[in-house]
Kinemage of the C-alpha trace (Angstrom):
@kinemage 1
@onewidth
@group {chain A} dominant
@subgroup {mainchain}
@vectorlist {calphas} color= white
{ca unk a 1} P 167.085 -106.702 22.020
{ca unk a 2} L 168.406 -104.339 19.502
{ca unk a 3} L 166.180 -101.627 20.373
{ca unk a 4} L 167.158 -97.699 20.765
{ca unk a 5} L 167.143 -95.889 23.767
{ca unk a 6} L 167.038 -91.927 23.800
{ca unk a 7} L 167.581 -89.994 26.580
{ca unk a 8} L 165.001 -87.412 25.653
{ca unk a 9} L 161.827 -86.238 24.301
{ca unk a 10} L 161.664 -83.520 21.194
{ca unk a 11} L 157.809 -82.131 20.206
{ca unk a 12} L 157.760 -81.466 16.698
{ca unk a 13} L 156.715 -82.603 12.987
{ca unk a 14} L 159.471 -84.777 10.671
{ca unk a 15} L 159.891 -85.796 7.208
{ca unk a 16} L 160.571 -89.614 6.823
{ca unk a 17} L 163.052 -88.176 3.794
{ca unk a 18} L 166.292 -90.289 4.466
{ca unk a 19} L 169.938 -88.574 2.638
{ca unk a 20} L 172.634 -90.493 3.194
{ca unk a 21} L 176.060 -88.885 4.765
{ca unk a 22} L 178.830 -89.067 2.495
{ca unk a 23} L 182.562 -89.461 3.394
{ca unk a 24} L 183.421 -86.468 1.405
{ca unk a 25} L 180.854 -84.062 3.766
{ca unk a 26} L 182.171 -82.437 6.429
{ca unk a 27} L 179.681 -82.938 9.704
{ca unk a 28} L 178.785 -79.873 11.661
{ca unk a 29} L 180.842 -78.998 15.113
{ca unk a 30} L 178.224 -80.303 17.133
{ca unk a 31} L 177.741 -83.801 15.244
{ca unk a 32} L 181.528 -84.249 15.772
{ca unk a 33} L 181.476 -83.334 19.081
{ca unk a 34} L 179.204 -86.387 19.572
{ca unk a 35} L 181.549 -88.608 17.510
{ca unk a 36} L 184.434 -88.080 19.771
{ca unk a 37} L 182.405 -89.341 22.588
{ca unk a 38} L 182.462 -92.567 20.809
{ca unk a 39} L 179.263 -92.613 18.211
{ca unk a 40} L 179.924 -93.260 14.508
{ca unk a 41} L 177.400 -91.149 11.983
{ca unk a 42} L 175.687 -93.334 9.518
{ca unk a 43} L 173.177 -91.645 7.802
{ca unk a 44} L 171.398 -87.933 7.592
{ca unk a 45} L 167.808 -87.634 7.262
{ca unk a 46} L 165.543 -84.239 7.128
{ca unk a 47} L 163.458 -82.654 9.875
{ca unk a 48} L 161.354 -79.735 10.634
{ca unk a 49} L 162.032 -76.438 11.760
{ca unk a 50} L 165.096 -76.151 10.177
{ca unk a 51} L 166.174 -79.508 12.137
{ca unk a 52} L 168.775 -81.925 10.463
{ca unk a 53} L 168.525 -85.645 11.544
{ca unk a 54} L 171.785 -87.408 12.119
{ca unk a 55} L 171.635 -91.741 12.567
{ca unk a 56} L 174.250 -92.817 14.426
{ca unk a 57} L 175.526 -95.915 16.132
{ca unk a 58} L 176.932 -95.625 19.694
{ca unk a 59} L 177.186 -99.006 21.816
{ca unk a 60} L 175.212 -101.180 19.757
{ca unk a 61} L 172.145 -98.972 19.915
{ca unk a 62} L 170.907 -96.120 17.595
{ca unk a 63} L 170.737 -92.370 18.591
{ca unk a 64} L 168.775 -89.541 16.930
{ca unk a 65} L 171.010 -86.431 16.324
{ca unk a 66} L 169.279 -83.309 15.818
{ca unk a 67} L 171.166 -80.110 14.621
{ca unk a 68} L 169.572 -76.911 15.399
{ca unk a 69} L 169.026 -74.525 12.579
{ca unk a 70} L 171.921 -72.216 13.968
{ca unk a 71} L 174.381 -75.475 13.327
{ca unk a 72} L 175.517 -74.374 17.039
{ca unk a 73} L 173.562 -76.949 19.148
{ca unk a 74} L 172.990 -80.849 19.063
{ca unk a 75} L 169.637 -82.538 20.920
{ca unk a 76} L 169.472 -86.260 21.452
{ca unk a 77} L 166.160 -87.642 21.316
{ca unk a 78} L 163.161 -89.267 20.032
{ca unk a 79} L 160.877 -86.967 18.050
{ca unk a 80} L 157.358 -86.824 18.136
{ca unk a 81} L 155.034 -84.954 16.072
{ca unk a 82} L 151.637 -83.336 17.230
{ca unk a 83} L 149.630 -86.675 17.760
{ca unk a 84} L 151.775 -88.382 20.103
{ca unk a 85} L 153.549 -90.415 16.787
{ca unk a 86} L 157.435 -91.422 17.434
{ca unk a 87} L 158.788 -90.270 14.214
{ca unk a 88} L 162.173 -91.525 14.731
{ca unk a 89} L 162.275 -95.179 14.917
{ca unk a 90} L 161.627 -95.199 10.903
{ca unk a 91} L 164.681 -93.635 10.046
{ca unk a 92} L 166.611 -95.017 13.075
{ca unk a 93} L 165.818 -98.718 11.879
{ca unk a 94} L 166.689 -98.213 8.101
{ca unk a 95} L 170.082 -96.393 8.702
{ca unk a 96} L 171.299 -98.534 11.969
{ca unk a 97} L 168.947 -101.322 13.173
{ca unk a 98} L 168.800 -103.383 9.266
{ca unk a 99} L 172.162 -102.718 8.369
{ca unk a 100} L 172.993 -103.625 11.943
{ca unk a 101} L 171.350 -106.683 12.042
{ca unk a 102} L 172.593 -107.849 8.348
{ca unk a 103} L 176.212 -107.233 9.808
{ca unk a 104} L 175.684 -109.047 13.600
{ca unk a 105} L 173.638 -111.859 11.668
{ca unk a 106} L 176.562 -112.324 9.091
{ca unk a 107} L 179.101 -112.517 12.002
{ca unk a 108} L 177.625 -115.237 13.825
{ca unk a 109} L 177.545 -117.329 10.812
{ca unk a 110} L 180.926 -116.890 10.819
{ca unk a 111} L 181.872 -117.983 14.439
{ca unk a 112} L 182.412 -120.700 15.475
{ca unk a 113} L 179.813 -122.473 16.560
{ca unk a 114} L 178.371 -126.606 17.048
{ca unk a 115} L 174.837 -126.978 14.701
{ca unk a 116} L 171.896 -129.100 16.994
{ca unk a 117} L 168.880 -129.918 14.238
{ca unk a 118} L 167.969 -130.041 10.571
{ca unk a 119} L 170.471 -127.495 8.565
{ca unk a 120} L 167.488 -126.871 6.337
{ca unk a 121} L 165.199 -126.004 9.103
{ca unk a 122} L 163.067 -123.123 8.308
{ca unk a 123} L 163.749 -120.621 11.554
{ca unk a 124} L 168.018 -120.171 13.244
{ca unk a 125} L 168.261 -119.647 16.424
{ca unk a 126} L 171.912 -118.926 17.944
{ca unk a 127} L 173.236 -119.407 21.353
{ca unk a 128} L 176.138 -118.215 23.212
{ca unk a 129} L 176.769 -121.443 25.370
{ca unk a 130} L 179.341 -122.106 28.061
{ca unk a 131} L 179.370 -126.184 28.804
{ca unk a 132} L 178.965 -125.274 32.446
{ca unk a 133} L 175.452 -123.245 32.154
{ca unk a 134} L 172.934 -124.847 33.702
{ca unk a 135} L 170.474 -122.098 31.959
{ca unk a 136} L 171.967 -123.171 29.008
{ca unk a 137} L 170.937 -126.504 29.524
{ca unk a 138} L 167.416 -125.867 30.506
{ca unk a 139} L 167.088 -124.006 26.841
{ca unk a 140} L 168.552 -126.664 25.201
{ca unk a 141} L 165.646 -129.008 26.650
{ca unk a 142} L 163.409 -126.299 26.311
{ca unk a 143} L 164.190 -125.847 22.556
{ca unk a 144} L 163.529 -130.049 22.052
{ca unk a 145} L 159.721 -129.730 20.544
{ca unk a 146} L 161.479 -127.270 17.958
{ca unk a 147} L 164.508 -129.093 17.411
{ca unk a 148} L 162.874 -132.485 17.393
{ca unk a 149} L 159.857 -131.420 14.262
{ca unk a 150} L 162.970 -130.043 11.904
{ca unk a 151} L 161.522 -126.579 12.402
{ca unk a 152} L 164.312 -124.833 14.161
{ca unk a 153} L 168.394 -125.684 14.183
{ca unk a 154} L 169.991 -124.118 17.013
{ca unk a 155} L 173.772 -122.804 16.710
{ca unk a 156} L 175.621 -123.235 20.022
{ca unk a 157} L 178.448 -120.395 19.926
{ca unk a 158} L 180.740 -121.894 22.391
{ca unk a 159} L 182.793 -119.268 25.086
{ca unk a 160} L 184.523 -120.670 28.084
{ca unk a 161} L 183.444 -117.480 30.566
{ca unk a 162} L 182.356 -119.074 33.812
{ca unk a 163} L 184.382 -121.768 35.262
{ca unk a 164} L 188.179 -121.872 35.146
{ca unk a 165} L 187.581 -125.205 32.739
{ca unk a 166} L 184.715 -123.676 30.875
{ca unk a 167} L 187.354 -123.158 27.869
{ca unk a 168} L 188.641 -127.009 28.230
{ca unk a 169} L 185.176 -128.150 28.511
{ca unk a 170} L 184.110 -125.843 25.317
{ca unk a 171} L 187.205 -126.937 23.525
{ca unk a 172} L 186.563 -130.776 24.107
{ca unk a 173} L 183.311 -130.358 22.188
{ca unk a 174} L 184.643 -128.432 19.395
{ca unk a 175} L 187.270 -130.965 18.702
{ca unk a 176} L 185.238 -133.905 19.177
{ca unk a 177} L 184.944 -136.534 16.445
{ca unk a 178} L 181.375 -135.443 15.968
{ca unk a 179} L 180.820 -131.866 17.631
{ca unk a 180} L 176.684 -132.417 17.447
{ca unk a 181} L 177.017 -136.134 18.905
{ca unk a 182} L 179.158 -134.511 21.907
{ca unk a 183} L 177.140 -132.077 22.364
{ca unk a 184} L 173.765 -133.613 22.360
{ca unk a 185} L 175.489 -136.616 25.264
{ca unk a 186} L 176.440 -133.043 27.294
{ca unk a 187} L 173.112 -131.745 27.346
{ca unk a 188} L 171.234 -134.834 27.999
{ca unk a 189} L 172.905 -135.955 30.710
{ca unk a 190} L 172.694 -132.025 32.476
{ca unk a 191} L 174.660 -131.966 35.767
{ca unk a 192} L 175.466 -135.346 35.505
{ca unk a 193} L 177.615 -134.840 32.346
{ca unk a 194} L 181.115 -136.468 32.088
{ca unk a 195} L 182.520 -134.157 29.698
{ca unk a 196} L 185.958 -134.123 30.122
{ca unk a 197} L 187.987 -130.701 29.986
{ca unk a 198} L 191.322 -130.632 27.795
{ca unk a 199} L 193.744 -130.210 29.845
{ca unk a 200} L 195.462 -127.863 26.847
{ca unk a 201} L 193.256 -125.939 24.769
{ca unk a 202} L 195.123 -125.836 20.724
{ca unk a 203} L 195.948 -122.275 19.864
{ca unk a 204} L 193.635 -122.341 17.150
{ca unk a 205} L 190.542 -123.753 19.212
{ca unk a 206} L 191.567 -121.054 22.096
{ca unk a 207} L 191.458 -117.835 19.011
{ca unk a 208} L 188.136 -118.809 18.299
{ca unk a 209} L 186.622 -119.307 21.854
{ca unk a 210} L 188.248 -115.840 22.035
{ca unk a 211} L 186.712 -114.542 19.143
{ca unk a 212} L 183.534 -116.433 20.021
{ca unk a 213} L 183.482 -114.337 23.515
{ca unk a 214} L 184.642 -110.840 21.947
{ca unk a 215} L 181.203 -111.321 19.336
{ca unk a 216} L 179.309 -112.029 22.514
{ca unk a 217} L 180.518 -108.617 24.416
{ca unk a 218} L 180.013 -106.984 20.830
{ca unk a 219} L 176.670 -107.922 20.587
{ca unk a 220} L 175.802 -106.604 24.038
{ca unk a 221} L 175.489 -109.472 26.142
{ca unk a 222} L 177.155 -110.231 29.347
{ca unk a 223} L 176.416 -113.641 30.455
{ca unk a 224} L 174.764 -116.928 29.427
{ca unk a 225} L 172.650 -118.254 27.712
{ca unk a 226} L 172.628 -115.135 25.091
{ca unk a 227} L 170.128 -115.979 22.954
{ca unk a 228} L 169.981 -114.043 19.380
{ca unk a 229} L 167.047 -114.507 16.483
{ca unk a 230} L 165.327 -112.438 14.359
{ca unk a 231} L 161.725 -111.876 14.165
{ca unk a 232} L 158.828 -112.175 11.466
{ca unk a 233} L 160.002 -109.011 9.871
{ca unk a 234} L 163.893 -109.873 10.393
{ca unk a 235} L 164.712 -107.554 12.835
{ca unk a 236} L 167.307 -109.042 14.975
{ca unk a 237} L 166.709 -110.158 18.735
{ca unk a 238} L 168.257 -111.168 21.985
{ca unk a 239} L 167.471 -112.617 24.711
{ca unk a 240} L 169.151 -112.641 27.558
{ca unk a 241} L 168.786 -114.664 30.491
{ca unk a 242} L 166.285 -118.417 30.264
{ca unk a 243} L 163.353 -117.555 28.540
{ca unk a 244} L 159.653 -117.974 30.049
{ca unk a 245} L 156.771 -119.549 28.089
{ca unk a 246} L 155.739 -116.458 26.131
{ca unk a 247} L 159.341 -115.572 25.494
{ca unk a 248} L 160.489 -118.503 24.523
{ca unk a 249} L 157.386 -119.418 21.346
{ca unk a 250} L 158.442 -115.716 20.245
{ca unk a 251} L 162.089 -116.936 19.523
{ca unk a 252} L 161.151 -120.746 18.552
{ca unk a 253} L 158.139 -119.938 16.270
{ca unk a 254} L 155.412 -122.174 15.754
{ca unk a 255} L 155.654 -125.949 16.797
């Protein structure tokens, strides 16, 4: 999930005021200090006790930056205020995790990827898929009640990452007379499927497997089935690994 984790815990009140950081401003020692260890500074908001907030974006996760009121020192952390409230995640989720999720969203749409359901289906669901997953598979028959009522279409973003034929087996689909026919006749027939690798993948199929795998590590995910969705309130989701009952009606919906 695209959740934040801080590595420590600051006692204090915070305004929810957000100001945004502009090009033009030059960030304090400290903030850059951070930078060069690889985060990128989004957004400034203000805090107590002479506190300034820093968003930034380091690994696919947000971090609180504090400032200390002597500009000298930088704390990385979740702030709480005197009742126990997190007062971070606000500002954390309007300067990293929505713009964050609008970006990741808009890049999947853009991969390449094989559609399974109605294309006017209410609720998207996408799916890093390798043909020879057998997790994959059980989602895929595990997403069928969903698939089946027009509620949910699920995008299979093909990779070839586990078998040396993964990629020939991925690029068979993709080039198949009818992509969702293919792959439908692959996942019904499981580990009996006689999907045949190519034995030469097209330069053009292999840049977007590539590209298809390079989104995948971007994203944070590491093996299949990667499954990404967003929520009622459009935050975006993964889920990595087969899903279990309770899991898997959070990233379906409602039957």
């Amino acid at each position: 999930m695209m959740r934040h984790k801080c590595p420590a815990l600051l006692l204090a009140l915070v305004s929810s005021l957000l100001v945004p950081v502009t090009q033009a401003e030059a960030l304090p020692a400290p903030i850059k200090a951070i930078e060069a260890r690889g985060a990128t500074v989004v957004g400034e908001f203000t805090a107590p006790g002479g506190l300034r907030g820093y968003a930034a974006r380091y690994n696919g996760q947000g971090l609180a930056l504090y400032l200390t009121a002597d500009g000298q020192h930088v704390l990385v952390g979740t702030l709480f205020d005197a009742q126990g409230e997190d007062l971070t995640s606000a500002p954390l989720n309007r300067l990293v995790y929505e713009p964050m999720a609008k970006e990741m969203w808009a890049r999947m749409e853009g991969s390449t990827w094989i559609a399974d359901g109605n294309k006017n289906a209410a609720r998207i669901v996408y799916l890093f898929d390798d043909p020879n997953c057998p997790y994959c598979n059980q989602f895929w028959h595990q997403a069928r009640p969903w698939i089946e009522s027009g509620r949910v279409q699920l995008r299979h973003i093909m990779v070839g990452l586990l078998s040396s034929d993964s990629a020939g087996k991925a690029a068979a689909l993709l080039t198949a007379k009818q992509p969702e026919v293919a792959l439908m006749e692959h996942e019904t027939a499981g580990d009996k499927s006689m999907l045949k690798a190519l034995d030469k993948v097209p330069t053009k199929v292999q840049e977007q497997l590539d590209a298809n795998l390079a989104l995948m590590s971007e994203l944070g995910a590491v093996a299949t089935p990667a499954i990404f969705y967003r929520d009622d309130d459009g935050r975006l989701k993964m889920q990595q690994g087969l899903p279990q009952a309770q899991g898997l009606a959070e990233i379906m919906g409602p039957k």
